[in-house]
C-alpha positions in Angstrom: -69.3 30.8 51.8 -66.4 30.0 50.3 -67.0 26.6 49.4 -66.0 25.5 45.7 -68.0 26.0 42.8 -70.5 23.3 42.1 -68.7 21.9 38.6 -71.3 21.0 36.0 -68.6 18.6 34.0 -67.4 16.1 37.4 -65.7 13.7 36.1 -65.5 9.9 37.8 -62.4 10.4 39.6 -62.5 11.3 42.9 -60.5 14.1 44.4 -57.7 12.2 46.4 -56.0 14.5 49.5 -52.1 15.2 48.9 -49.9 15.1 51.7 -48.1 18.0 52.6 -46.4 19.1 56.3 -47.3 22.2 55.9 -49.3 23.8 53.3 -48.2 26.4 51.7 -45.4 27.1 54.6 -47.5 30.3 55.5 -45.0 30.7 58.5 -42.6 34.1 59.9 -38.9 32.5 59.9 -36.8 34.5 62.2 -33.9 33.9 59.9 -34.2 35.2 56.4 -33.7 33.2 53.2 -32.9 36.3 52.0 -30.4 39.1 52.7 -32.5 42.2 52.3 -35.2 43.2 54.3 -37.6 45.0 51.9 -37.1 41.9 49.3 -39.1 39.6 52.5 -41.6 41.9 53.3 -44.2 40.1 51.0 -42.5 36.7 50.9 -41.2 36.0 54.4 -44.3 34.5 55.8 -44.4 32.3 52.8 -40.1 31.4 53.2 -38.9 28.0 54.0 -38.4 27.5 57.9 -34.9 27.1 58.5 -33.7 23.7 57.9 -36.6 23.6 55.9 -36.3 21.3 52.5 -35.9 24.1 49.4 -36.0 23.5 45.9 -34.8 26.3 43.3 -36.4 27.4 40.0 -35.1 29.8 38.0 -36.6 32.4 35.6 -35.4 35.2 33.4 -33.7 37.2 36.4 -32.2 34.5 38.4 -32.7 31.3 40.6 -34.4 31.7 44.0 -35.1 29.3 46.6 -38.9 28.3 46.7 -40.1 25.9 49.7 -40.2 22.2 48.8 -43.7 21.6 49.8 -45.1 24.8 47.7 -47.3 24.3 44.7 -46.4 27.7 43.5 -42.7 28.4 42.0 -40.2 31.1 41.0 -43.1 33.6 39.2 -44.8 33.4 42.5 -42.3 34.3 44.8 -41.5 37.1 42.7 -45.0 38.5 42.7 -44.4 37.7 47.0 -41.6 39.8 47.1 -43.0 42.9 44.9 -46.6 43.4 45.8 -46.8 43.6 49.9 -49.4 45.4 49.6 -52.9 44.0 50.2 -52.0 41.3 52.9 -54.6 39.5 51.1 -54.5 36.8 48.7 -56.3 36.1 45.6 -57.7 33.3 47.4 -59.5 35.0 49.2 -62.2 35.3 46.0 -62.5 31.1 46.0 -64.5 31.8 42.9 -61.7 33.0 41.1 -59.7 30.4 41.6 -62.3 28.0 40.6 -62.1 30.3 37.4 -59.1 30.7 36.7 -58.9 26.3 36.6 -61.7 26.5 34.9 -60.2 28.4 32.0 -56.8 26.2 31.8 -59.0 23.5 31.6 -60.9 24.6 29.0 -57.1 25.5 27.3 -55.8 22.4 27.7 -58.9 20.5 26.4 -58.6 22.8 23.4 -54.7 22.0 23.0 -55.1 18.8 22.6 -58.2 18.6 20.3 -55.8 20.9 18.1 -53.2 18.3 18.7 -50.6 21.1 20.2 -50.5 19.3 23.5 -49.6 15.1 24.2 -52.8 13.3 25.3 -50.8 12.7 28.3 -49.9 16.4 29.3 -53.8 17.2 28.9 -55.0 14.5 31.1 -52.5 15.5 33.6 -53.2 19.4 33.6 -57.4 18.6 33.2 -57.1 16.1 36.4 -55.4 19.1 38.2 -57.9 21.5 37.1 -60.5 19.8 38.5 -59.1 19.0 41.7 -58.6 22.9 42.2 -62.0 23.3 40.7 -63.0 21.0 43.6 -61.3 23.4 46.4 -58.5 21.7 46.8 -54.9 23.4 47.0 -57.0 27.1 46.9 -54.9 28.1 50.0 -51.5 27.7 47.4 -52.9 31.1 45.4 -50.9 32.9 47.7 -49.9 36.5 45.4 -51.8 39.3 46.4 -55.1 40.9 45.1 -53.3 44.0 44.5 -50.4 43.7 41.8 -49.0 45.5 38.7 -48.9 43.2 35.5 -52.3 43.2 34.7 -52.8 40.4 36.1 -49.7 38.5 35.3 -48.8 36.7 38.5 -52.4 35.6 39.2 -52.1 33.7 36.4 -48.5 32.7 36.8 -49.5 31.6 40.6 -52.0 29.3 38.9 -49.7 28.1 36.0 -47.6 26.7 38.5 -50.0 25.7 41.1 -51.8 23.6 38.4 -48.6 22.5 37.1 -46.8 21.2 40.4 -49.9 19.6 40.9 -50.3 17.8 37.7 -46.9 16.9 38.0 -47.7 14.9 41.0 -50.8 13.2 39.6 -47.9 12.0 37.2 -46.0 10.9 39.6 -43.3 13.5 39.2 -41.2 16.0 41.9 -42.4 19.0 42.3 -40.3 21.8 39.9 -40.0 18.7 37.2 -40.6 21.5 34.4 -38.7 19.2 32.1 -41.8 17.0 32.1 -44.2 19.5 32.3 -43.9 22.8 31.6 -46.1 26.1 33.8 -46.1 28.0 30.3 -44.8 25.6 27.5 -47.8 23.1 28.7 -50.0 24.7 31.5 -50.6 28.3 29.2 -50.1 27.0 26.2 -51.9 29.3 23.3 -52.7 31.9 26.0 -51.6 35.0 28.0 -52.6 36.8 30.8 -54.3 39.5 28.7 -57.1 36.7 27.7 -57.6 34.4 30.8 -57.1 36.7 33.2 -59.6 39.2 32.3 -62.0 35.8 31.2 -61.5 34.3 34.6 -62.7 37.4 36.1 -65.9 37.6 34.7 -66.5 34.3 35.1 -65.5 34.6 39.0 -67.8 37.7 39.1 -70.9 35.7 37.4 -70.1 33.3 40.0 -70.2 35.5 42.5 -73.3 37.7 41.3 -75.3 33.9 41.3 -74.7 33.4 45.2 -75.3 37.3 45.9 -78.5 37.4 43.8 -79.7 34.3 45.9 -79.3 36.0 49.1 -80.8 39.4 47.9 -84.1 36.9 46.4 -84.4 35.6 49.9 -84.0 39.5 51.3 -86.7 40.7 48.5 -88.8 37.6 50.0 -88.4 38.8 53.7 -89.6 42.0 53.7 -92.4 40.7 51.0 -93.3 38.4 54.1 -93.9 41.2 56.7 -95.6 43.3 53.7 -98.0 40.9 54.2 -98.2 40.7 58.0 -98.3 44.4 58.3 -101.1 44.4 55.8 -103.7 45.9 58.0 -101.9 48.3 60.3 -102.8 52.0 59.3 -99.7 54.5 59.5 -99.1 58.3 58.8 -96.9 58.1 55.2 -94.3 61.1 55.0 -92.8 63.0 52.3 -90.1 65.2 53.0 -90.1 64.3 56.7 -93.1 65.8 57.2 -96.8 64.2 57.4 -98.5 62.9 54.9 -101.6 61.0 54.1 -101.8 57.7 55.8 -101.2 54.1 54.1 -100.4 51.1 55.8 -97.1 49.3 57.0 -97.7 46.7 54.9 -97.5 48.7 51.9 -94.3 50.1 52.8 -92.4 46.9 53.7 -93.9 45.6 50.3 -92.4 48.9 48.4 -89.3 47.7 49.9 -89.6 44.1 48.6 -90.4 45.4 44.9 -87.5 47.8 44.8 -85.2 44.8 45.8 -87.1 42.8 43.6 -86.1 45.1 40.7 -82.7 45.1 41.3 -83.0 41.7 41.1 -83.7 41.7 37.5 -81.3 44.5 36.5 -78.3 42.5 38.0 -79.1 38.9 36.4 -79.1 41.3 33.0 -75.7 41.8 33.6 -74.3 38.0 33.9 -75.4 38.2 29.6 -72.8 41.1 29.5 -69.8 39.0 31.6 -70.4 36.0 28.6 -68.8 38.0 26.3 -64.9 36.5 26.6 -62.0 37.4 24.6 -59.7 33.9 25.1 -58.3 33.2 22.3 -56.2 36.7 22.0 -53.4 36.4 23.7 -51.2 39.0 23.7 -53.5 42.1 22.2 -56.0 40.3 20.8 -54.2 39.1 17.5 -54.3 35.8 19.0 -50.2 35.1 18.1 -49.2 31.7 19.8 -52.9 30.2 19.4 -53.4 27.5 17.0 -56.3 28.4 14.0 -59.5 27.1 16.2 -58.1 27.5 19.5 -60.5 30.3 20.5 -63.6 27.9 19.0 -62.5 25.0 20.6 -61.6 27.1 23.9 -64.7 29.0 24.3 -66.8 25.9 23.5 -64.6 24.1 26.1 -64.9 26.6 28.8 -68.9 26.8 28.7 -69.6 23.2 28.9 -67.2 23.1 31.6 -69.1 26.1 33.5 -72.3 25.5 32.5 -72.7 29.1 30.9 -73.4 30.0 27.6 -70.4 32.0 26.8 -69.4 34.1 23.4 -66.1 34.7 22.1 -66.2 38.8 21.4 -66.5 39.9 17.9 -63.8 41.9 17.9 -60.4 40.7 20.1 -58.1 43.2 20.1 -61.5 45.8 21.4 -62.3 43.1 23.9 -58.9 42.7 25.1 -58.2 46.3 25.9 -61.9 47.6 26.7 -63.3 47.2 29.9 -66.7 48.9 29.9 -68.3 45.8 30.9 -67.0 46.1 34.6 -68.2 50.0 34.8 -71.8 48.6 33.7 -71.3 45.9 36.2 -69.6 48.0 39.1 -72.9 50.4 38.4 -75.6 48.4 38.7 -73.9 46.7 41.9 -73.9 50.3 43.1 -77.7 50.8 42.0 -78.2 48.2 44.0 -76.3 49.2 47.3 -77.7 52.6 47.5 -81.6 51.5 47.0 -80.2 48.6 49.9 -79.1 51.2 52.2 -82.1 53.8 51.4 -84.4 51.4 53.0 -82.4 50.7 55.7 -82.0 54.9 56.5 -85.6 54.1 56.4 -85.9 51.5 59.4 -83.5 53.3 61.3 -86.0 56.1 61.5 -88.6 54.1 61.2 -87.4 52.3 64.6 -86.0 55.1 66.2 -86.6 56.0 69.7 -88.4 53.9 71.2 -89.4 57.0 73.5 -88.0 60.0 71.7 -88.7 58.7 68.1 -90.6 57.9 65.5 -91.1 54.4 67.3 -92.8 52.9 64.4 -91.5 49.6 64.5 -89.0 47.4 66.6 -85.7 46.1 65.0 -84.3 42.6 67.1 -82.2 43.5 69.7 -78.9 42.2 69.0 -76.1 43.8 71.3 -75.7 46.2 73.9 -75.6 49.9 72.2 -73.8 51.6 74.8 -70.7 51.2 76.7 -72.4 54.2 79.2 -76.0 54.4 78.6 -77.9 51.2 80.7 -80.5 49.5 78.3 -79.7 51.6 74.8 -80.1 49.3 71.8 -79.0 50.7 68.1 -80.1 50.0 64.8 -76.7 47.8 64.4 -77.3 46.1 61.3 -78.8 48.5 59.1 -75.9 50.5 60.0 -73.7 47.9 58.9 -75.3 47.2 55.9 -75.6 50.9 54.9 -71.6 50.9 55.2 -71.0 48.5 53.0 -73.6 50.3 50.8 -70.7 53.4 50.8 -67.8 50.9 50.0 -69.3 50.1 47.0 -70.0 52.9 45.9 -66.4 53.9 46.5 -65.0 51.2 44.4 -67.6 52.3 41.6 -64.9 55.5 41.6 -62.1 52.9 41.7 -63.3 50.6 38.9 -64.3 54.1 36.7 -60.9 55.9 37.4 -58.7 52.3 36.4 -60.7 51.9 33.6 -60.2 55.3 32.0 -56.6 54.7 33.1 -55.9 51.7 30.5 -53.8 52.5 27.7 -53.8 51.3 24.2 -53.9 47.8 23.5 -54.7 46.4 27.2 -55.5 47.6 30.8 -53.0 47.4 33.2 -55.3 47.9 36.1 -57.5 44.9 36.1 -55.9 43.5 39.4 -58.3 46.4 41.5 -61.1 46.5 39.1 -61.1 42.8 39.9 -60.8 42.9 43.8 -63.1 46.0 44.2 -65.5 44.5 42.5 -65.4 41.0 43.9 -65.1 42.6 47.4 -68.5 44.4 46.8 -70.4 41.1 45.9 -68.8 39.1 48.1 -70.3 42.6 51.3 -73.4 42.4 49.8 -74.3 39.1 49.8 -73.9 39.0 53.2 -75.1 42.2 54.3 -78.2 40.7 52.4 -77.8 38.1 54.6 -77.6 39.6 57.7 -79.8 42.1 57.2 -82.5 39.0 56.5 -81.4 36.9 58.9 -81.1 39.1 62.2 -83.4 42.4 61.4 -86.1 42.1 59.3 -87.5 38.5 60.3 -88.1 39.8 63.6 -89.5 43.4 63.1 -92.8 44.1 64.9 -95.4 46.7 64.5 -96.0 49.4 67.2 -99.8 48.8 66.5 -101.4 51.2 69.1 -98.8 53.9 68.5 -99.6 53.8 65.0 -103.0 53.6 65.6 -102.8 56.9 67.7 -100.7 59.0 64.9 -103.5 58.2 62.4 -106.2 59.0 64.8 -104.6 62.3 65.4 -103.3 62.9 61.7 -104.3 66.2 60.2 -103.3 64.5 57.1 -106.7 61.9 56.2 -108.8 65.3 55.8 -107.0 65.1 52.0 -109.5 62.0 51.4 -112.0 64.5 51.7 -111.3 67.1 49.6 -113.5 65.2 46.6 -116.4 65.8 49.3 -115.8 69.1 50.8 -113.0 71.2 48.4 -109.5 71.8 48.9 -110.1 75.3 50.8 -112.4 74.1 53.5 -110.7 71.3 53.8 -107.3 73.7 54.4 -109.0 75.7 56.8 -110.2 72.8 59.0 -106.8 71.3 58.7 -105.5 74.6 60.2 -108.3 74.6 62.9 -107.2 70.9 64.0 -103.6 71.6 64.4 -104.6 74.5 66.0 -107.2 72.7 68.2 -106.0 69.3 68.8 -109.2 68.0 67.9 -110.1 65.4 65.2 -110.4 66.0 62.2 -113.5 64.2 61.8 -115.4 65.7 64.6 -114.7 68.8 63.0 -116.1 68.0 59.4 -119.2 67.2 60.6 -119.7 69.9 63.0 -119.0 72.1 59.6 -122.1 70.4 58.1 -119.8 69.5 55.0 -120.6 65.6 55.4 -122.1 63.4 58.3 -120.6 61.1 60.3 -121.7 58.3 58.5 -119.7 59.2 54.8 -117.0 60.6 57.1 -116.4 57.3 58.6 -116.9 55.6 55.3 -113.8 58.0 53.7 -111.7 57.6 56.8 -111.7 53.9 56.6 -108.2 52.0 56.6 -109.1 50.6 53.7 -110.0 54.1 51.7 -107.5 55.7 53.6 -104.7 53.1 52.4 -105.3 53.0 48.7 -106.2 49.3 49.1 -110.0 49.6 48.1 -109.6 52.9 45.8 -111.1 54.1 42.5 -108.3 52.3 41.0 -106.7 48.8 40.4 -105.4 47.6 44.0 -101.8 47.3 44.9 -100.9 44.0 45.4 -99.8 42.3 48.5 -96.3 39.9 48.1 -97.6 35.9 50.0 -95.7 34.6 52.0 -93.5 32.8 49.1 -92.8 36.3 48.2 -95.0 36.2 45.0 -97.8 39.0 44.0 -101.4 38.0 44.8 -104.5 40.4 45.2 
């Protein structure tokens, strides 16, 4: 986790560390840079020590002071000072920083194919791209995930990030804009309104890769005990109540395949984030951008991510649609739910141990209660099952900011984008813990199972072909009633002897493994289907 994104296009040059005292000067100073209060309460921590070196950069309001060391510059600090919201930095989503490089890569490789950028100014930028690509300098994306802008100072933080960088690949100061410019050179032929929302998608089919992995190897646990729980009988239940038996196995392999489906409706959706509208720019008339740009750009940007990407048919619906994220944001939520169904279902499953169901054992993995000697709870399911009801929260979040855009482009991107990040980023490892420290180490109450079968009025429903549904009602009512098997009571009613009363009561008749029908199939231990 959190490790850079494998890059598909490496070239030979080797990522060389930069000197720096102190990062990104992520410090409190007790004396202010500034003279109001509510201007530091999202820049402070990122100030200049006092004494420290500064360096100032201007923009169309003013000159500030910016920390020498600091990749980032005057847009930045802006964003620092006007979004103190989150307390959590884009870089927190390391795959959409490695995104957002990739994409003014793929610009600046286009730029100068067009001619529109110096040979020199593209090598420059693309060896800084990389290097980010590579994880370095991720801890300089400082502006927060939640921001106004659509966007706009994420990808100011990483115009300047990549130029300041480039700038000392060159051999230049940092802030040397006269040599290299953050959006004369750095977004040249773009705006936010196309990269942004392309590095987005890229950083959520990133994402989606890594939590698909983890929910495979989840599918291919509970596959595993489908098969080690093949031959222990159980009551089933519908509606709480008792049903006809089948074994554990089958249910842990019910779970596999539900996760197993999920599976396949989320990889459908990495087709729908390939659809990009760079090239645009502003609304999707694609002013500033050179005739080919998009072409080059698009063809750039897959090569360099290894993803067959297509520019959108239509630019200006592209750059102001985003239906693609409510599809997305859904079928993450599909996903959740199911995830946290089955784990309602080992809690009761597991619950008890005396006063319970007392199926099955989860690991014990802390101490339950800070009163009651020896209590264990269901822990993890319970945590997974919470991050089951985020997501489905920022489904809301990512519908009602999507309804919310306007015209020509959505200003709300910034929380469609975290929300839905956050929620891959809970999943995968709730997948991961769930696999990791609860299902590898269930076990079977085998002789309590054993004695809810034997007792189960239920099996007397495999012998309704044999005997009718009404005398089989009536000895079912007779057993609850008596406490005595079902079985013994059949063939005191002369409907059947023992012998083809045994025969129908079999686990194997019983189960649906051996039926009339095609058998179910039982997931191997590589989590594949085999009869």
């Amino acid at each position: 986790m959190g490790a850079a994104i494998p890059h598909p296009t490496r070239t030979a040059h080797q990522p060389r560390s930069i000197p720096r005292a102190r990062g990104n000067g992520a410090h409190l100073v007790s004396t202010p840079v500034y003279p109001s209060a509510e201007r530091r309460l999202g820049a402070s921590e990122h100030l200049a020590e006092p004494g420290a070196p500064t360096r100032r950069e201007s923009d169309s309001l003013g000159t500030v002071e910016v920390p020498a060391d600091a990749y980032w510059g005057v847009h930045t600090m802006r964003a620092l000072e006007n979004f103190p919201i989150s307390k959590r930095p884009i870089s927190v989503y390391p795959e959409l920083i490695v995104a957002l490089a990739s994409v003014k890569q793929a610009a600046a490789r286009a730029n100068r194919e067009l001619g529109v950028l110096t040979q020199q100014k593209a090598a420059w930028i693309d060896e800084a791209c990389q290097r980010v690509i590579d994880g370095e300098l991720h801890d300089q994306f400082v502006v927060g995930v939640i921001q106004g802008g659509a966007g706009t100072s994420t990808n100011m933080n990483a115009n300047e990030v990549i130029t300041n960088l480039a700038l000392e690949i060159g051999g230049y100061a940092k802030g040397r804009y006269d040599v290299l410019h953050p959006i004369d050179d750095v977004n040249r032929s773009q705006s936010t309104n196309d990269t942004y929302p392309t590095a987005v998608k890229l950083a959520m089919a990133f994402s989606l890769r890594t939590m698909l992995s983890e929910l495979d190897l989840l599918r291919i646990s509970f596959g595993r005990k489908g098969r080690e729980f093949n031959d222990v009988l159980k009551v089933g239940r519908t509606q709480l109540q008792d049903a006809v038996p089948m074994t554990l196995g089958q249910e842990f392999h019910s779970f596999a395949t539900t996760l197993g489906e999920d599976v396949d409706r989320l990889r459908e959706t990495i087709k729908l984030l390939s659809e990009v509208n760079l090239g645009a720019t502003a609304i999707g008339t694609g002013i500033t951008a050179e005739p080919g740009y998009t072409a080059a750009a698009v063809a750039h940007l897959s090569a360099i991510t290894g993803m067959r990407l297509e520019s959108a048919p239509d630019l200006i619906e592209a750059t102001s649609d985003t239906g693609v994220f409510m599809t997305f944001s859904s079928a993450l939520k599909r996903s959740a739910i199911k995830l946290s169904k089955i784990c309602n279902d080992l809690r009761l499953l597991s619950s008890g141990p005396q006063a319970g169901f007392g199926e099955i054992n989860l690991p014990p993995k802390q101490a339950g209660s800070s009163i009651m000697p020896g209590k264990v709870n269901p822990v993890i399911p319970e945590a997974v099952s919470q991050v089951a009801y985020a997501v489905a929260g920022a489904d809301v979040t990512v519908m009602m900011a999507a309804e919310s855009g306007q015209l020509q482009l959505n200003a709300f991107e910034p929380v469609i984008a975290h929300s839905l990040l956050q929620s891959i980023t809970w999943m995968r490892q709730a997948c991961w813990t769930l696999r990791v420290n609860c299902v590898d180490g269930i076990t079977a109450n085998t002789e309590r199972l054993q004695a809810m079968v034997a007792s189960s009025v239920g099996v007397i429903t495999a012998l309704i072909p044999f005997i009718g549904y009404a005398a089989a009602a009536t000895l079912a009512k007779e057993a609850l009633a008596s406490g005595r098997p079902v079985a013994d009571l059949v063939v005191e009613s002369g409907l059947m002897t023992r012998e083809d009363v045994t025969a129908q009561l079999s686990p194997s008749k019983l189960s649906g493994v051996r039926p009339i029908t095609m058998a179910i199939p039982v997931i191997d231990m590589q989590g594949e289907p085999s009869e």
